[in-house]
N, C-alpha and C positions, 0 to 999 in steps of 0.2 A: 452349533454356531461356528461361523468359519472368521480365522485369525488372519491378517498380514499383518508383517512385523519389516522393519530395517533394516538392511546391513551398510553401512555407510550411504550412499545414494541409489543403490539398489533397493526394491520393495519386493518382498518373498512373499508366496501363501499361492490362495490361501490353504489353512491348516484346521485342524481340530482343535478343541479346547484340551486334548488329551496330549494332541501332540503341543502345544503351546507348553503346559507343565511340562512336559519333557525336556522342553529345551532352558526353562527356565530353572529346571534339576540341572541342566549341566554346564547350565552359565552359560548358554549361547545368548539365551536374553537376559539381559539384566537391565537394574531398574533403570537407566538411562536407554535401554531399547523402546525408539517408537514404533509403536503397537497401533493396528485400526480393526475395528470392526463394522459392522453396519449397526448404523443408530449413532456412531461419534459422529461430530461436526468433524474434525480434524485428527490429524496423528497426534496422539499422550506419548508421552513416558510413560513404560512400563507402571515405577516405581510409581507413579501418582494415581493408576486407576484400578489394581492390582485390589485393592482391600475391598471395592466396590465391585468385584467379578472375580469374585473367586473360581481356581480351578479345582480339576478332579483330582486326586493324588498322582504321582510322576509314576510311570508302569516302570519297574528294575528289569532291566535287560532290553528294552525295547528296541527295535530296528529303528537309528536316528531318521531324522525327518530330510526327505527328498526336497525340501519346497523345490517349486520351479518362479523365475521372476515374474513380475507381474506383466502382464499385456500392455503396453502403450496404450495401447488404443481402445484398452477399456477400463482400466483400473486406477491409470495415475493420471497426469497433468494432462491439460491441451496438447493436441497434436501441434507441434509446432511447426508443420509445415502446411498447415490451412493459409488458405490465403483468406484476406480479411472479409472478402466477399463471403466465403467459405464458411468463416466464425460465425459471421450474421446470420447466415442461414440456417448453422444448425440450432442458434444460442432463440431465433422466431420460432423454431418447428417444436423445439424443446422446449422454450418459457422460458425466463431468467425467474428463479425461484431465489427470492433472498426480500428481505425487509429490514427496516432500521435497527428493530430492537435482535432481530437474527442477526446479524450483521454485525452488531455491537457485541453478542454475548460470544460468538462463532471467534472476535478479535480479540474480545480479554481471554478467552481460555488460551489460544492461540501465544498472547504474549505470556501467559500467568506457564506456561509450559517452559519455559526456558528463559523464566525472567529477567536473571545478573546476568547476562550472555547479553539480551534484548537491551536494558537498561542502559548497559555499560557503553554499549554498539553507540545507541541512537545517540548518549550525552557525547558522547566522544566527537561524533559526524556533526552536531548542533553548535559545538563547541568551536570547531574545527573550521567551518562555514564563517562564523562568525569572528575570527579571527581573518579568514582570507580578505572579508568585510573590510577591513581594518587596515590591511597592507598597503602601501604606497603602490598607486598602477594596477599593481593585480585587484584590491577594490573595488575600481570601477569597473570590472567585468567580471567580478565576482559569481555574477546571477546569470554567466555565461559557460563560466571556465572552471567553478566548483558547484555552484550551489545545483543545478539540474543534477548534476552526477551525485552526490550526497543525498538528496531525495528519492533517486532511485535505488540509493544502495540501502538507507534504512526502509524504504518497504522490499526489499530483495529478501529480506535476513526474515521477514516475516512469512513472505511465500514458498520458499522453500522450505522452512518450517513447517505448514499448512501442505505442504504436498510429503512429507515423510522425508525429507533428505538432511542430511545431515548438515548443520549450520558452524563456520566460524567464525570468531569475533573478524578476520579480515575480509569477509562476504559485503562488511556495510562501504566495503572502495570497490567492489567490483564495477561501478561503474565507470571509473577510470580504467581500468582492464578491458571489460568487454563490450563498450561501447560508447568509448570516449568523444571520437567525432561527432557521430549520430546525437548526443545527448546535447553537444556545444552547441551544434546548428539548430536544437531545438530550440535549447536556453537562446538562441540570438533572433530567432523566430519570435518568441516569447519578449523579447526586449523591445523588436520593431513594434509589434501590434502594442504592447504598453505604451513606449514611445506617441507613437500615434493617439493614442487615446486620451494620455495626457497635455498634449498639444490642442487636442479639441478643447479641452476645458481651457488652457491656458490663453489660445492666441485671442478667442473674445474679450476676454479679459486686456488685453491688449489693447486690441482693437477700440476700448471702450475707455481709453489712457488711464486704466487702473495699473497701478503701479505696487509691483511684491515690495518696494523697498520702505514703504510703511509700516506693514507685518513685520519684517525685522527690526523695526527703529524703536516697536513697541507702540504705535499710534497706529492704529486702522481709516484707511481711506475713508471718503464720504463716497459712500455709494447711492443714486438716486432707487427709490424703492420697485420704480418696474427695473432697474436691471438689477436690483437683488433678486427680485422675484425671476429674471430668467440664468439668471447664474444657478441661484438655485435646483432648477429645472436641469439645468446642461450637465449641475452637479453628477444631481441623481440620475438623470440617464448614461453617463459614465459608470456611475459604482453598478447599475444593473448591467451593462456590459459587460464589465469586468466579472460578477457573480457569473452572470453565465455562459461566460469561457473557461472561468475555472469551474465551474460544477461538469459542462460537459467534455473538459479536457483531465477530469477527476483523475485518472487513471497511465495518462500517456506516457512519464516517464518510465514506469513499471512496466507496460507493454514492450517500449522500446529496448529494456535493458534483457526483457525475456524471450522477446523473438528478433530475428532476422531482419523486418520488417525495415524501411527507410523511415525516415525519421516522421515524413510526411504520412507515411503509413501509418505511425505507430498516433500521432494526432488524429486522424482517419477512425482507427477502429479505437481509441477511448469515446470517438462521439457516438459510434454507432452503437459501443457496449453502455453510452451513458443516455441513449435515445429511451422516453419511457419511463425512464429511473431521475426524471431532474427533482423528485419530489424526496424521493429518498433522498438520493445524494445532500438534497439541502437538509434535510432532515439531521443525518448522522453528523452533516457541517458546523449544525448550530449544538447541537451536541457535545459536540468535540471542544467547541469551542467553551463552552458554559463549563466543562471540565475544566479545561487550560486557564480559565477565569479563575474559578474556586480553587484552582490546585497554585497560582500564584496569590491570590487573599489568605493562603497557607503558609505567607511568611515564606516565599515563593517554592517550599520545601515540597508542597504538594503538585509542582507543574514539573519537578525532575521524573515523578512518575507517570502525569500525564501525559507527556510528549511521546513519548515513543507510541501512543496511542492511534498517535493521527497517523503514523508508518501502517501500524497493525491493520489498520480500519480500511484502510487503501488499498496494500494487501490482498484484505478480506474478499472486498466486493469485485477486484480483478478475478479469485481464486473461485468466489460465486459462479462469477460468468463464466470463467473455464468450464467450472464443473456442470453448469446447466447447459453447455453447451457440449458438452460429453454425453449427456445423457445422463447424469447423476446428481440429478438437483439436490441441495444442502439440506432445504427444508422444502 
């Protein structure tokens, strides 16, 4: 059986199970070392899968281990100088191999791997958002000038987790570091088409001398019953709009914060890695959300643990795609 193991964001191997004891005799790995074999979804810690794979005893005197690092281009993350045309090509020729309940189980072990690191990150980023929420000025562009970068920074902490690199609690602002423009223009991107879509619902409404200053007065308008009925209708084609822009833009901030790509790119290849998968994606959404449901009917003590969920799960199915698109499907 052949070992890779971590040394900071380098990945070594692979090695033998003999030489793997050896190095875990001289403390090169310890139980905070992530370790991969064939047959893991993701890099473990050592210390967490160690009682489940036992080694052979450490050889006394043996010649330390050479590893050499791992090949880009076959053993770790996306090459990130594919162009997206590129991605798509290899992610058809190879399958996108992943499903809900893979998808889900591949995300909890992933976060259950470095949990109070994970936990700490996402409350702090959720926390953080929702304060700039709240600022005079900064507020109302909140969901331009914090919130896309904070979104990208709690699934960051969980991808390169799932790729073997070493994770710090300061990883969840990297997206103010490394792609702060990119990410603004997204978020403002994201504002106009909302923008717009809200306006469709609102200006018939308008148009129709229905008036919002009822709803706050506490007495609702008389509406005649065909334009409830096409309000209704204008509603719902709205909220289906909006499901699916975000089901096939699943992914884009993560893309953006991970490769090079323009911003428009990085919206570009979330829809082509989401082309296919809208069924999933909605699948793991409602999901997620039935969690985030029951973990606040928890005396909201159970949604502190589900939140970072939704980072992991995003994550996951970006790191699916990599990997089927590598040639190393998950499942």
């Amino acid at each position: 059986m052949q070992w890779f193991y971590a040394v900071g964001s380098e990945r070594l191997g692979p090695i033998s199970s003999e030489q793997l004891s050896n190095l875990v005799a001289d403390g090169t790995v310890t139980s905070a070392t992530l370790v991969w074999r064939e047959g893991f979804a993701n890099w473990q810690a050592w210390g967490e899968i160690a009682s489940s794979n036992p080694l052979p005893a450490p050889q006394i005197g043996a010649v330390p281990v050479a590893a050499s690092s791992v090949d880009d281009s076959t053993e770790s993350g996306p090459e990130l100088d594919w162009s997206i045309d590129e991605f798509e090509d290899r992610l058809r020729q190879n399958g996108f191999a992943t499903s809900v309940g893979g998808c889900l189980a591949r995300a909890w072990e992933n976060y259950k791997s470095f949990f109070g690191l994970a936990l700490g990150a996402v409350l702090v980023a959720y926390l953080l958002t929702m304060v700039a929420g709240f600022l005079p000025l900064v507020g109302l562009f909140s969901g331009i000038l914090v919130t896309p970068h904070m979104n990208a920074g709690m699934a960051w902490i969980f991808l390169k987790r799932a790729r073997g690199e070493d994770v710090e609690f300061g990883d969840v602002f990297a997206g103010f570091s490394r792609c702060y423009g990119k990410l603004a223009l997204m978020g403002l991107i994201q504002f106009i088409v909302m923008f717009a879509l809200v306006m469709i619902f609102l200006i018939p409404l308008f148009g129709m001398g229905i008036s919002l200053d009822g709803l706050e007065s506490g007495s609702p308008p008389e509406i005649p019953p065909e334009a409830a009925m096409g309000i209704g209708l204008l509603f719902s084609f709205v909220f289906v709009v909006v499901l699916f822009l975000v089901i096939r833009f699943f992914v884009s901030h993560l893309v953006a914060i991970d490769r090079p790509d323009s911003a428009i790119d990085a919206f570009k290849l979330s829809w082509r890695i989401s082309k296919g998968r809208f069924l999933t994606i909605l699948g793991l959404a409602l999901i997620l959300l039935l969690l985030n449901i029951a973990g606040t009917l928890a005396l909201l003590i159970g949604a502190i643990f589900t939140l970072p969920m939704v980072a992991a799960v995003v994550a996951q199915f970006y790191h699916d795609a990599c990997e089927s698109a590598s040639g190393r499907p998950p499942e």
